[in-house]
Backbone as a ProteinNet text record, in pm:
[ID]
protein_1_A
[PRIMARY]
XXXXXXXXXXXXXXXXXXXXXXXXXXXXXXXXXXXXXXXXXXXXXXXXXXXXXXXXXXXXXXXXXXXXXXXXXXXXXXX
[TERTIARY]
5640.2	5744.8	5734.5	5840.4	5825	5863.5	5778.5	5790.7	5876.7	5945.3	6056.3	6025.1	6036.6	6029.2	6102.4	6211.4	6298.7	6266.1	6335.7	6387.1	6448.7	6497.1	6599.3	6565.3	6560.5	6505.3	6639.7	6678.7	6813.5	6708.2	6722.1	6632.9	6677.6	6848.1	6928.7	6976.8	6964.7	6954.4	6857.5	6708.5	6564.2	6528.6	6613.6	6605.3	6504.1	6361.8	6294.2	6256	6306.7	6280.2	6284.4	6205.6	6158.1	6201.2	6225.2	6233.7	6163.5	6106.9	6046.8	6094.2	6083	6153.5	6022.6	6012.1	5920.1	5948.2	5904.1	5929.6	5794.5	5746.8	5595.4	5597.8	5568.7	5528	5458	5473.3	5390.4	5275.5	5229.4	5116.6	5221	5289.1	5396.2	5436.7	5434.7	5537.2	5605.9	5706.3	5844.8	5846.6	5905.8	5939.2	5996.3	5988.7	6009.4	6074.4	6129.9	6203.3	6136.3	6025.4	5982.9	6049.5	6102.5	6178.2	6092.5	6035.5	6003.9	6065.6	6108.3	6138.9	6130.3	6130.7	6108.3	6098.9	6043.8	6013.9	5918.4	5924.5	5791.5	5639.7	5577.5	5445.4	5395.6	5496.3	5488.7	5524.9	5437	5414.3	5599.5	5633.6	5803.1	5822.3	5895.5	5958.4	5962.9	5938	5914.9	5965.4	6040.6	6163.1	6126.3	6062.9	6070.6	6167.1	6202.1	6338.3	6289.2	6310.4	6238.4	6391.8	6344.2	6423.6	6353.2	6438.1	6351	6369.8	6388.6	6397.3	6315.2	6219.9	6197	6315.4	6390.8	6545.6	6625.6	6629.9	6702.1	6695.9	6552	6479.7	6512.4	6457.9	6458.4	6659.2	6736.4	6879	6908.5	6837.2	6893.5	6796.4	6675.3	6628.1	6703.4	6768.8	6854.4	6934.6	7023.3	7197.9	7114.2	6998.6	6940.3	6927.5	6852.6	6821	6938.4	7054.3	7201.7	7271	7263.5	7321.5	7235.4	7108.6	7029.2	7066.1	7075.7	7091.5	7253.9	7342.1	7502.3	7459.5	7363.9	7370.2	7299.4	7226.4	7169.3	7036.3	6970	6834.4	6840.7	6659.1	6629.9	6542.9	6476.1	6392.2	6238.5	6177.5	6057.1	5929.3	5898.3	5810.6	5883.6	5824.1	5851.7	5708.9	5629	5550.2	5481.2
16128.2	16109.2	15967.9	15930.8	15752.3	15806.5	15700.9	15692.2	15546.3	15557	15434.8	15435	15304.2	15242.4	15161.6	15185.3	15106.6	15004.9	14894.5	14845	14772.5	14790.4	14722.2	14609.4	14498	14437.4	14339.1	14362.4	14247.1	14214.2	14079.9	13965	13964.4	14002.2	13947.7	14096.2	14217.7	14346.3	14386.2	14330.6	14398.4	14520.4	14513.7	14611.5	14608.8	14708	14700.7	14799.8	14858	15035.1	15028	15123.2	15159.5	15331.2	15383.7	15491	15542.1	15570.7	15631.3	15757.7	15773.8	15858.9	15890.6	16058.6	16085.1	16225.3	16249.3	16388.8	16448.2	16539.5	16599.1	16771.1	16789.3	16960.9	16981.4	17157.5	17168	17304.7	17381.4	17469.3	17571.3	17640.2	17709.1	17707.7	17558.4	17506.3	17503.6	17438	17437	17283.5	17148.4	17095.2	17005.4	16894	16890.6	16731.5	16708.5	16583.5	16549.2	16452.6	16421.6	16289.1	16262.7	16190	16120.9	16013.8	15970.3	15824.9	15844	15705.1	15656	15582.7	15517	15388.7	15325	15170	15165.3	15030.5	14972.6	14945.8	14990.4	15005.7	15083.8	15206.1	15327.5	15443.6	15517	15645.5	15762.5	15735.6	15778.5	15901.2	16012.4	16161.3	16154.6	16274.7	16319.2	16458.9	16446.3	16586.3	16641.5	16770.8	16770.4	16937.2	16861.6	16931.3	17017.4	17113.8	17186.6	17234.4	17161.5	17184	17293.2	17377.6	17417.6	17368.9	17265.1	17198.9	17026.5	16975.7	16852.2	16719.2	16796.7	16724.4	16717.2	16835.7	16816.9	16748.8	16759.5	16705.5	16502.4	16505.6	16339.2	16304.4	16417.6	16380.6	16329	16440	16399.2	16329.3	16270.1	16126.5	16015.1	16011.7	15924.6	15916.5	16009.2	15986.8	15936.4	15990.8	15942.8	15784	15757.9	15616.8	15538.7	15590.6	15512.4	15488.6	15583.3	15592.4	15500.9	15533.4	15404.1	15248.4	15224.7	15099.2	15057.3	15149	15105.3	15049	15144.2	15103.2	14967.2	14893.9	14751.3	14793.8	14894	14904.8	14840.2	14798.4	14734.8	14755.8	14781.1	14819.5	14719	14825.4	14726	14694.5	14862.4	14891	14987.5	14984	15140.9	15150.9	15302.6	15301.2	15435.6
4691.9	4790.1	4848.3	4906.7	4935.3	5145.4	5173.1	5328.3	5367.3	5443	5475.4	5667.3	5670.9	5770.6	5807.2	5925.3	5958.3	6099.7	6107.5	6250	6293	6422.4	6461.6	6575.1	6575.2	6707.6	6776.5	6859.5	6880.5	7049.2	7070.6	7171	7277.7	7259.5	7370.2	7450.4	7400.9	7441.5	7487.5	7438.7	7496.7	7409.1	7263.6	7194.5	7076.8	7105.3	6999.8	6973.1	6815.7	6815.4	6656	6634.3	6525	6452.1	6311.4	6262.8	6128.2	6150.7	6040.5	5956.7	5832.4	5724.8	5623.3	5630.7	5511.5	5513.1	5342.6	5339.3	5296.7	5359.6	5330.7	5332.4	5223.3	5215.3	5337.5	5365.6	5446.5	5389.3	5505	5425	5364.5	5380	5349.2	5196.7	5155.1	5041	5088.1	5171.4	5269.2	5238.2	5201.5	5213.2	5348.7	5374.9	5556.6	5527	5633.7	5657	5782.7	5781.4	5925.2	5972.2	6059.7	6155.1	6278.2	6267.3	6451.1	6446.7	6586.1	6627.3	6743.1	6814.4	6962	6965.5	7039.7	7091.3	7012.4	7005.7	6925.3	6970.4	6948.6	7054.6	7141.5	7113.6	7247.3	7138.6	7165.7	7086.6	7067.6	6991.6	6928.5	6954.6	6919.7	6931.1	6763.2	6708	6607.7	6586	6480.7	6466.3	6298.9	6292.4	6134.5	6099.2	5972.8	5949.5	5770.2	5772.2	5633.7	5580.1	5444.6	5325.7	5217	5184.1	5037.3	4962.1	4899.5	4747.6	4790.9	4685.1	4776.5	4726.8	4643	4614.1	4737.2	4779.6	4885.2	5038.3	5048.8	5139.3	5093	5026.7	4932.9	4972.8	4903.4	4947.1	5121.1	5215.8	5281.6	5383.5	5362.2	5355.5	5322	5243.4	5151.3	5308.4	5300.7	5373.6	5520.5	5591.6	5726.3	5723.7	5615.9	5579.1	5598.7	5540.3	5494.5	5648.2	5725.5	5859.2	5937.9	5934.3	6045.7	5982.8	5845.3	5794.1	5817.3	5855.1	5877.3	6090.4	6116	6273.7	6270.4	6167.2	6188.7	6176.6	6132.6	6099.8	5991.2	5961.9	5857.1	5799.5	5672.4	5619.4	5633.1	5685.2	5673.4	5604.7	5573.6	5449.2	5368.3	5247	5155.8	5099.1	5122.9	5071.2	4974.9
[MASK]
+++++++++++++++++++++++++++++++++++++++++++++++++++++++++++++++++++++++++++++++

């Protein structure tokens, strides 16, 4: 599975925030979409979302990714 790391920093807003994207089994076999994001340097909110297929999970990683990158996120790692 690939982990994505987004961010957005604009200077003149005071805006510095970060999102993270990964999809990780859990003990179950459940498939999960984990989500955190917040400020940069301050511990984020973290939302995980269970898919049964890790296709589907990976799909809609994909479309999350696509929506933060239309708001001006930017990719920062893939790993």
């Amino acid at each position: 599975m690939t982990a994505v790391t987004l961010r957005r920093i604009d200077s003149a807003c005071n805006m510095r925030r970060f999102y993270r994207l990964d999809v990780q089994p859990d003990l179950f076999g459940v498939f999960t979409l984990v989500r955190e994001w917040g400020r940069i340097g301050r511990a984020g909110q973290v939302r995980m979302i269970p898919y049964p297929t890790p296709a589907e999970a990976a799909a809609a990683l994909d479309k999350q990714r696509t929506a933060k990158e239309r708001r001006g996120y930017n990719v920062l790692m893939e790993s």
